[in-house]
N, C-alpha and C positions, 0 to 999 in steps of 0.2 A: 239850501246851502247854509252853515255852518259857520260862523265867524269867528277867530280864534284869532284873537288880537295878539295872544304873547307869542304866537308863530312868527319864526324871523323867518324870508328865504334866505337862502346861500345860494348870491348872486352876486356878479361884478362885471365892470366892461372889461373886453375885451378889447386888444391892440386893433382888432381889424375891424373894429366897431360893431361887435357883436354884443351879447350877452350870454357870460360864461353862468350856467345854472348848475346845481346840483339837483338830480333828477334820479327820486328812487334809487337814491344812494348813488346813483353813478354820475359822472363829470359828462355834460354836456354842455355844447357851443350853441348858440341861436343865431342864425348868422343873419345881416339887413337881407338879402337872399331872398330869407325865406327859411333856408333851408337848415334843419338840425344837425348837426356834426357830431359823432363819438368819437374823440383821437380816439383812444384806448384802443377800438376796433378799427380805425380806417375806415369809417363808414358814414356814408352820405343821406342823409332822408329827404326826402320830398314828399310833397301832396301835392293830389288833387291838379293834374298838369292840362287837364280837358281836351287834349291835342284835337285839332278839327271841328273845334267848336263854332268857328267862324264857317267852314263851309256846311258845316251843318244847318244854323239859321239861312245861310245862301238858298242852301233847297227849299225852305219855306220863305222866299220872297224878303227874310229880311238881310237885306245888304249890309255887312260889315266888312273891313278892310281884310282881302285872305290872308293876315301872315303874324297870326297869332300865335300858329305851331314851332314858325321861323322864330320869332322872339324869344317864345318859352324854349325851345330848344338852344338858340344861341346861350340864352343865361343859363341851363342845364350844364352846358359845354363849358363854360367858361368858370363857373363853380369846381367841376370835377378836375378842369387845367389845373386851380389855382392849389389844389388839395391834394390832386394824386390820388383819390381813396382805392382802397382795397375790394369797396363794395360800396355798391348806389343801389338804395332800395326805393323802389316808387312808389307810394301809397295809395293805392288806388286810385280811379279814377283818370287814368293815364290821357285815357284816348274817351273823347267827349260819349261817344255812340257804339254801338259793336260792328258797324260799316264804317267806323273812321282811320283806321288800321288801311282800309284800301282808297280813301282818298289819301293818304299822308303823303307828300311827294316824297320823291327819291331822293332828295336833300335830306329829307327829315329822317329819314331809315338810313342813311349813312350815317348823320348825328349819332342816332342810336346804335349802331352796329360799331359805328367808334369808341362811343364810351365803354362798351362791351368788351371789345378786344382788350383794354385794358384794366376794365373792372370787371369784378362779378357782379350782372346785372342782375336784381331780383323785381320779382313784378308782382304785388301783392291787388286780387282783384278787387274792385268798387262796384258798386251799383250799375255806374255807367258802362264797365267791362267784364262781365261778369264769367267773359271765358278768357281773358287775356288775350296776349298776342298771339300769331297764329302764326307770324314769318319773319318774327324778328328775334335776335337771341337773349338769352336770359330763361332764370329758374320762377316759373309762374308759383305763386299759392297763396294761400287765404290768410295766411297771419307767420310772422316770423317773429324769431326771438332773438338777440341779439343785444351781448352785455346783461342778462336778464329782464330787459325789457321785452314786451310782447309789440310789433308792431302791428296794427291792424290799419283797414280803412276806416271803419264807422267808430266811434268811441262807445263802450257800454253803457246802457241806459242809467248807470249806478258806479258810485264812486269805486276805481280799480286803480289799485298799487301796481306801478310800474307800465300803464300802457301809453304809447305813442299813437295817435290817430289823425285823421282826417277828415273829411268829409262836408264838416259845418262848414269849413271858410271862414272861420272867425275874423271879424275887423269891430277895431277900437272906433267912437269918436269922444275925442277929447280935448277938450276946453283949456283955451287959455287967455290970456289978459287981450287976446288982441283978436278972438274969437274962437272958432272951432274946426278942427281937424277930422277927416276920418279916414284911416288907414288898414292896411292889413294888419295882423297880428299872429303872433303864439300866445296861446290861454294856457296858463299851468297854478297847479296851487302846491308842487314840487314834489305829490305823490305820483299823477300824469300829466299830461299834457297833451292839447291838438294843435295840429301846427297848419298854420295860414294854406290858403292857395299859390300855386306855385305857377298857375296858368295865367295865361297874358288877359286873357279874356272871361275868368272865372270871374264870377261876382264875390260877393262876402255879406254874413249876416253877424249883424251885431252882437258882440259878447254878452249885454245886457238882454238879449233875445231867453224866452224863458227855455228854449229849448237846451241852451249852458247849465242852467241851477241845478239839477241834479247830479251833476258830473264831479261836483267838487266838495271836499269833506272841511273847508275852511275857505275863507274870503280870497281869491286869484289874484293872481300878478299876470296884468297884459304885455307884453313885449311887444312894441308896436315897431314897423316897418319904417323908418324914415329914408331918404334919399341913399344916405351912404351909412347911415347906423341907426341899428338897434336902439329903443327906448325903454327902459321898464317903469310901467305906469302902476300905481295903484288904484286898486277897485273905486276908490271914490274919489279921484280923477275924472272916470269914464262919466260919459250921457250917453242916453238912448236918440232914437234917431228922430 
């Protein structure tokens, strides 16, 4: 990574307590969500949603509370209300397993069959999905472009202009006078950016994680998740875990 001190972002809050970034030249929202917003397009992003990730540990004995998918779905729903977008792209990793599509209860495929009928759903595949849905609606594929940006799941091993990605789960811990925090996050250094987990249940790996360094052609700005807004932190803010 690359430290380029006279690099200013162009960034500011946002009314709804986000942060408005400029991102490979285009106007982007980071919403406390989670999720990335493009007015220009009407277009909603998420990652990394792991739906069924709870009754997946269930089959191996490890018990956790089933209603992870409820969650992440409910804030799915209530993002798309608040937006109206034109188009909801999920970033891979939607559904935890590729049997997790048929434990999803019928709640949860109405969610999504709802957001559908009024958006165009796109289903970009992940690791953990690696053939998409199979009976729910929306346009499946491996990477979409949109505003000139490329959205993919996994982000390239090497610094890339204009891509939106997923996968790592990025979260901040960061320090202040009264101790230390650790949260979700967006990592961008405003060439691309990856954007947090969107799942109830999804873990997160630290920004400071060396598996980030290569990703970035100058020192990042972490957008951290607080309650009802967005934070942008600077790289030497951040501590390791």
């Amino acid at each position: 990574m690359i430290a380029e001190p006279a690099f200013r972002y162009a960034f500011g809050p946002s009314p709804c307590g986000g942060v408005a970034l400029e991102l490979a030249g285009v106007e982007a929202l980071l919403r406390p969500s989670g999720g990335l917003w493009l007015e220009a397009e009407r277009t909603l992003v998420v990652a990394d949603l792991h739906l069924e990730k709870g009754s997946a540990y269930a089959a191996r004995g490890q018990l956790l509370p089933p209603y992870d998918s409820r969650e992440t779905l409910a804030r799915l729903t209530a993002e798309a209300a608040k937006l109206a977008p034109r188009r909801v792209v999920l970033l891979g990793d939607t559904f935890h397993d590729p049997a997790a599509e048929r434990r999803l209860a019928d709640e949860g495929a109405r969610a999504l069959a709802a957001i559908a009928r009024v958006s165009e759903l796109v289903w970009i595949v992940g690791n953990h999905d690696e053939d998409g849905p199979r009976g729910l609606p929306g346009e499946v594929v491996a990477v979409a472009r949109v505003a000139g940006l490329d959205l993919a799941h996994e982000p390239a091993g090497a610094p890339r202009h204009g891509e939106v990605a997923g996968h790592l789960h990025p979260c901040a811990k960061v320090k202040s006078r009264v101790g230390a925090v650790r949260r979700r996050c967006f990592v961008t250094d405003g060439a691309r950016i990856v954007l947090p987990a969107f799942g109830a249940f999804a873990g997160g790996l630290n920004v400071l994680d060396a598996a980030f360094a290569p990703l970035f052609v100058r020192s990042p700005l972490a957008v951290v998740l607080g309650e009802r807004r967005a934070h942008a932190v600077g790289w030497a803010q951040l501590r390791p875990d």
